[in-house]
TIDO-92201 format. One record per residue: residue number from 1; residue in three letters; x, z, y of N, C-alpha, C, O in turn. Coordinates in pm, 1 decimal, always signed. Atoms other than C-alpha are relative to their C-alpha. Example, Ala and Ser with C-alpha at 12.3 -4.5 7.8 and 13.67 -1.06 7.14 Angstrom:
2
ATOM  resi  resn       nxx       nzz       nyy      caxx      cazz      cayy       cxx       czz       cyy       oxx       ozz       oyy
ATOM     1   Ala     +89.0      +0.0    -119.0   +1230.0    +780.0    -450.0     +90.0      +0.0    +120.0    +193.6     +66.5    +118.1
ATOM     2   Ser     -82.0      -6.0    -119.0   +1367.0    +714.0    -106.0     -77.0     +73.0    +109.0     -26.1     +89.9    +219.8
***
This chain:
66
ATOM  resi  resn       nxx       nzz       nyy      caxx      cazz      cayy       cxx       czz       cyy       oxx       ozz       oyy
ATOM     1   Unk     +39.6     -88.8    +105.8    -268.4   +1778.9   +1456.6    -136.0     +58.4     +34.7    -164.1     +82.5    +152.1
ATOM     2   Unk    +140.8     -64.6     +13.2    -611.1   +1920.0   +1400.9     -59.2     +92.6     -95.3     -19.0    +110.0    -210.4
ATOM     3   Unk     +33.0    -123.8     +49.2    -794.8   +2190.6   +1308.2     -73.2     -77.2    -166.4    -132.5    -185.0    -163.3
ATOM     4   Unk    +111.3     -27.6    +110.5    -962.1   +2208.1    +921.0     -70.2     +96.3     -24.7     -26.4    +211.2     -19.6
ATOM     5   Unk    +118.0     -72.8     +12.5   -1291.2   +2343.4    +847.8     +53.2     +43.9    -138.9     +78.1     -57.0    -204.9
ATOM     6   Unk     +48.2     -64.4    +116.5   -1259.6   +2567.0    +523.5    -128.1     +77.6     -23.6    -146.0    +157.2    -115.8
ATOM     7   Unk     +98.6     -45.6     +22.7   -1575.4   +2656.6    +574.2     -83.7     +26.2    -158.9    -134.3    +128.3    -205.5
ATOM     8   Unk     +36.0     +54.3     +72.6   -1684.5   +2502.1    +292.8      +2.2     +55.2    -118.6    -101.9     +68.9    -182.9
ATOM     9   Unk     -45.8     -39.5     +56.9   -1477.1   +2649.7     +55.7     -68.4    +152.2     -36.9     -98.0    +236.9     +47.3
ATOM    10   Unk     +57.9     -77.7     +37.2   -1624.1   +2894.6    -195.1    +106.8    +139.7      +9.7    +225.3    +111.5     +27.5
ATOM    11   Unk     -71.1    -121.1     +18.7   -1479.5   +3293.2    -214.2     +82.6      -3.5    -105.7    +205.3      +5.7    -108.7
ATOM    12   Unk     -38.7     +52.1    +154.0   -1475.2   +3216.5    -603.4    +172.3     -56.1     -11.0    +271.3      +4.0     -52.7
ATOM    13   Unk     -82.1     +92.7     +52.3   -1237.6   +2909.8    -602.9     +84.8     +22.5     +87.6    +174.2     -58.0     +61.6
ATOM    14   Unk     -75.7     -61.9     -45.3   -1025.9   +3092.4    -321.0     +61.7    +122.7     -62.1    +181.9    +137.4     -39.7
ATOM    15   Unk     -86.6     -98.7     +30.1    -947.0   +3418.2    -498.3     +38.5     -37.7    -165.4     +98.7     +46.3    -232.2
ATOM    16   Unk     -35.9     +18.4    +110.4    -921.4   +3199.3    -847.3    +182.7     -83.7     +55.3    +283.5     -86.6     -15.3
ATOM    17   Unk     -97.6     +86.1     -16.6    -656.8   +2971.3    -627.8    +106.2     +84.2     +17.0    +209.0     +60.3     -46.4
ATOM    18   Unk    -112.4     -93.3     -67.1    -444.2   +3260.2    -456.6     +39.6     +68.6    -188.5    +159.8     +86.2    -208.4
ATOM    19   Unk      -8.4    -102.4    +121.2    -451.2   +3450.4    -836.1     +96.4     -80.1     -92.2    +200.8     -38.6    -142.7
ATOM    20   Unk     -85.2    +117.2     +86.6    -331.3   +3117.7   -1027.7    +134.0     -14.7     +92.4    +247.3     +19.7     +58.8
ATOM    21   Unk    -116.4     -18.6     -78.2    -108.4   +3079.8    -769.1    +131.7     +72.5     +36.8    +245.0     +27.7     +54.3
ATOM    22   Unk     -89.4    -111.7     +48.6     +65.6   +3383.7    -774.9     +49.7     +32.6    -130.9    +163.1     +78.7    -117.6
ATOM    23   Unk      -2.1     +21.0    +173.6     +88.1   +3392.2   -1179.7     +61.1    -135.3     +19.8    +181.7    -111.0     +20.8
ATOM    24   Unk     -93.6    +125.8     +31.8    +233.4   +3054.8   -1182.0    +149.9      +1.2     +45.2    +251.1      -3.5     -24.8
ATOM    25   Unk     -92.0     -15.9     -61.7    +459.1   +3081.0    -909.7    +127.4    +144.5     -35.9    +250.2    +140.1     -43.3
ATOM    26   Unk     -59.1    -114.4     +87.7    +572.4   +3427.9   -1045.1     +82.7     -30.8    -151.9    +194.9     +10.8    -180.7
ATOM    27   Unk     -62.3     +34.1    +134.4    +638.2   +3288.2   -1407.3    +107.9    -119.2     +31.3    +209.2    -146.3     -33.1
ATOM    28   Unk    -164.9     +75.4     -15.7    +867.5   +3040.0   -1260.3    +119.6     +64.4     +23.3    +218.8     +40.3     -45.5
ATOM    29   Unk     -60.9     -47.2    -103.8   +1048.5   +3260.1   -1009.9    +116.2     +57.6    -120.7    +222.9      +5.9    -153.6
ATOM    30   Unk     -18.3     -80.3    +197.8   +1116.6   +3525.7   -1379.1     +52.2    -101.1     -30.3    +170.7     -96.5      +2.8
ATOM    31   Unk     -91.1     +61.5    +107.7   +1224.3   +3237.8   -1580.9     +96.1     -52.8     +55.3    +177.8     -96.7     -25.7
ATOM    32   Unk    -133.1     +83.4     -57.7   +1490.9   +3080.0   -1315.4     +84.2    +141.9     +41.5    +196.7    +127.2     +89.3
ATOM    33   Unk     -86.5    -117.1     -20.0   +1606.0   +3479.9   -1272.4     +61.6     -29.2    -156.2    +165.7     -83.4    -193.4
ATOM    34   Unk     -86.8     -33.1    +181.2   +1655.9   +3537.3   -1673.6     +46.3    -165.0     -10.1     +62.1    -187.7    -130.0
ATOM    35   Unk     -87.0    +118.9     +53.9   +1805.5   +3180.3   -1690.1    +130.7     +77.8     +67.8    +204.3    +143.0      -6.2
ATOM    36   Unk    -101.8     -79.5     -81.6   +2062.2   +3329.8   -1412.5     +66.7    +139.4     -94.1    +187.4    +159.6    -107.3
ATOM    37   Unk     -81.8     -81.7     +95.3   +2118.7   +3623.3   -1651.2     +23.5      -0.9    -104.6     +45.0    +105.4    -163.0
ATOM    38   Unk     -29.4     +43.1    +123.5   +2177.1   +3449.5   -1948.9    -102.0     +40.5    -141.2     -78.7     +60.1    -260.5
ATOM    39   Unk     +99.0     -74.2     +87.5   +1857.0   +3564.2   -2094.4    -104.7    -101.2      -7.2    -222.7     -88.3     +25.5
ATOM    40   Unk     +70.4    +145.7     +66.4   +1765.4   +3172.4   -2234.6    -114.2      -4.5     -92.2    -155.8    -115.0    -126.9
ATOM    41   Unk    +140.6     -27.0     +68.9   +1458.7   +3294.9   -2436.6     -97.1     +50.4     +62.8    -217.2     +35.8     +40.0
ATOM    42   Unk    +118.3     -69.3     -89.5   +1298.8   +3480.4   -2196.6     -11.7    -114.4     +54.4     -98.1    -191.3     +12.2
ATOM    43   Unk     +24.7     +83.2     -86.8   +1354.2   +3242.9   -1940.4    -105.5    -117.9     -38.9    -195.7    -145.9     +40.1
ATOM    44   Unk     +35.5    +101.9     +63.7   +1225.7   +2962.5   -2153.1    -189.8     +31.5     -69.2    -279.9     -51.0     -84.4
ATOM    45   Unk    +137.1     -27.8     +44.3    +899.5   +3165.2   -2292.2     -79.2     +26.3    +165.2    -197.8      -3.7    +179.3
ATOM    46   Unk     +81.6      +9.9    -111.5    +834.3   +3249.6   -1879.6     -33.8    -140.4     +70.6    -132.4    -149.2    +143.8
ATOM    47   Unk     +28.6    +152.6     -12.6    +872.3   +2826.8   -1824.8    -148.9     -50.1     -37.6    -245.1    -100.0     +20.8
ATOM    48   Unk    +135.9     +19.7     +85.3    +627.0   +2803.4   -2094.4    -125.6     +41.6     +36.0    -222.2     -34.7     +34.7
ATOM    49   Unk    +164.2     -43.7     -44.9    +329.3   +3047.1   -1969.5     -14.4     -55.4    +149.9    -128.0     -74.6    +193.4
ATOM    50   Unk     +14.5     +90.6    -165.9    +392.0   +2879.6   -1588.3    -106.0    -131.8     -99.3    -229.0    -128.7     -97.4
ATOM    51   Unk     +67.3     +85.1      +5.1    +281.2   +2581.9   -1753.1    -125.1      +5.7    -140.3    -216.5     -66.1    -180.8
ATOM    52   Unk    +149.0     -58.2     +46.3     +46.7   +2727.3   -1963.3    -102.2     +45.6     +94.2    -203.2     -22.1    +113.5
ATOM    53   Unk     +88.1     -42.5    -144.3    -128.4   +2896.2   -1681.5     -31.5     -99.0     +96.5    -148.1     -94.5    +135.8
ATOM    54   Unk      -3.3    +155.3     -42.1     -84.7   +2554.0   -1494.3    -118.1     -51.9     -64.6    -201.6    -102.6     +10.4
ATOM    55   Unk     +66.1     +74.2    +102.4    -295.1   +2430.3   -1796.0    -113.5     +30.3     +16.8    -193.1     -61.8     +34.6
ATOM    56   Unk     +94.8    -106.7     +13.8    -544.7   +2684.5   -1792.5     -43.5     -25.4    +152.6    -162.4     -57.0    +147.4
ATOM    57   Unk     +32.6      +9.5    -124.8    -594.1   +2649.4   -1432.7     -22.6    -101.0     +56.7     -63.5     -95.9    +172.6
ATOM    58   Unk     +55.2    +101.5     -26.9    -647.5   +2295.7   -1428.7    -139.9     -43.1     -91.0    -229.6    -120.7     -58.0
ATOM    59   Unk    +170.6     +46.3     +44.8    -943.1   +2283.9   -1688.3     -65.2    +126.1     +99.0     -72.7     +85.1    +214.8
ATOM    60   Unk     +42.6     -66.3     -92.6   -1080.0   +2560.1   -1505.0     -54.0     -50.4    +126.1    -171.8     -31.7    +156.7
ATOM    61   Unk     +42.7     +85.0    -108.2   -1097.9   +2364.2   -1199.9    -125.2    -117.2     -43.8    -235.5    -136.3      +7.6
ATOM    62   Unk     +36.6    +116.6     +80.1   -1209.9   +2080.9   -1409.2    -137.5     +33.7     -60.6    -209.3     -61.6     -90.7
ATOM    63   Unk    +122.5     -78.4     +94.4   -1492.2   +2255.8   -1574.8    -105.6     +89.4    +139.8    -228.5     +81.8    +138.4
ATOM    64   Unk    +129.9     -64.2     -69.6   -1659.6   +2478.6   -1269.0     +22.5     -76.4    +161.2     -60.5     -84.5    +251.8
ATOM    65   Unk     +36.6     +75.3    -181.8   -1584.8   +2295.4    -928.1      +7.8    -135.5      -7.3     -15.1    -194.5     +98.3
ATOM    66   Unk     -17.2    +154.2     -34.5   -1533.9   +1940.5    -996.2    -103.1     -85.7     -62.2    -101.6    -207.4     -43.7
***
């Protein structure tokens, strides 16, 4: 195993990754709770903005770093 340089890596596309990251991961976490409490609309509209935000966070990428 070996070390990686993140040197490289902008501030920007680090505090856009940790931010999407958290918001995504969050809107899953929420919609597999309210599935658990029988609260199938919520759950299903927090599914939805995960992969909305998903969406959003891949043109994003797509558009200023790539």
């Amino acid at each position: 195993m070996s070390l990686v340089d993140v040197s490289s890596v902008s501030a920007s596309l680090f505090i856009l990754g940790v931010v999407f990251l958290l918001l995504i991961f969050g809107l899953l976490s929420l919609g597999i709770l309210r599935m658990f409490q029988q609260k199938f609309r919520t759950g299903w509209f927090c599914f939805a903005g995960a992969i909305i935000s998903f969406s959003v966070f891949m043109f994003i990428l797509n558009k200023w770093y790539v």
